[in-house]
Steps between C-alpha positions, in 0.01 A plus 500: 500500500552107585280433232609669219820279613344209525343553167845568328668176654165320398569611114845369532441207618246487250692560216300801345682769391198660416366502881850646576558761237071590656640558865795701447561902521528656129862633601570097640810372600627173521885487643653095471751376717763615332366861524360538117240720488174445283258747414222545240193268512572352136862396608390367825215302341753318251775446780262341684357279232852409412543437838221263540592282203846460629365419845149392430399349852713824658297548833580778839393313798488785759604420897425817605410889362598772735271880431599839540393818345439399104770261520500109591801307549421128426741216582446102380635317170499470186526182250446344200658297228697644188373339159663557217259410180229435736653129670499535891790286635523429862842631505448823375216572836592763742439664794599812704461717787355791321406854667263790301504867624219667354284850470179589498410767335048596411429122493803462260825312554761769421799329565567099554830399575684136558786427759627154432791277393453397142842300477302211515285566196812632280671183557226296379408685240884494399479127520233501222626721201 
């Protein structure tokens, strides 16, 4: 179970949505911080290429992962710098405490969920429209 984990923060951190859209369930979840829910491995794939060209040196670094039964609880941060037309500015880097829950489900992530303040991130990305 802690690799199949491991292996999903790897192909974030990576950047591949292909690696991601590989590990997850067919009936995948993915719940932001606000509490939208995405599902379908098409959508997910394009949310998180979008995602990665908004943020493209986004990166979890991971503090510590709690088990249970099929479900992991992960706590660490989260950061990276928002581009807009593909300049990186110094002022637009972040970083923030960041916690997953996720579950397990035949190898699969089924559902992967983020608990963490994104005020930060809205402001600067405010600051640059």
């Amino acid at each position: 179970m802690d690799s199949i984990v491991n292996n999903f923060i790897s192909a974030i951190n990576n950047h591949s949505a292909d690696n991601i859209i590989k590990l997850v369930s067919d009936d995948h979840k993915f719940i932001d911080s606000s509490g939208i829910e995405l599902s379908g491995k098409e959508k997910l794939r394009k949310a998180w290429t979008e995602y990665f060209k908004m943020f493209p040196d986004y990166k979890i670094e991971i503090e510590e992962i709690f088990f249970g039964n099929n479900t992991a609880a992960i706590i660490g941060k989260a950061s990276g710098t928002f581009t807009k037309n593909g300049i990186l500015k110094p002022k637009n880097k972040w970083q923030i405490p960041a916690a997953w829950y996720t579950v397990i489900h035949n190898d699969s992530i089924k559902i992967w969920q983020i608990f963490a303040d994104v005020f930060p991130i809205i402001q600067i990305m405010d600051k640059e429209k």
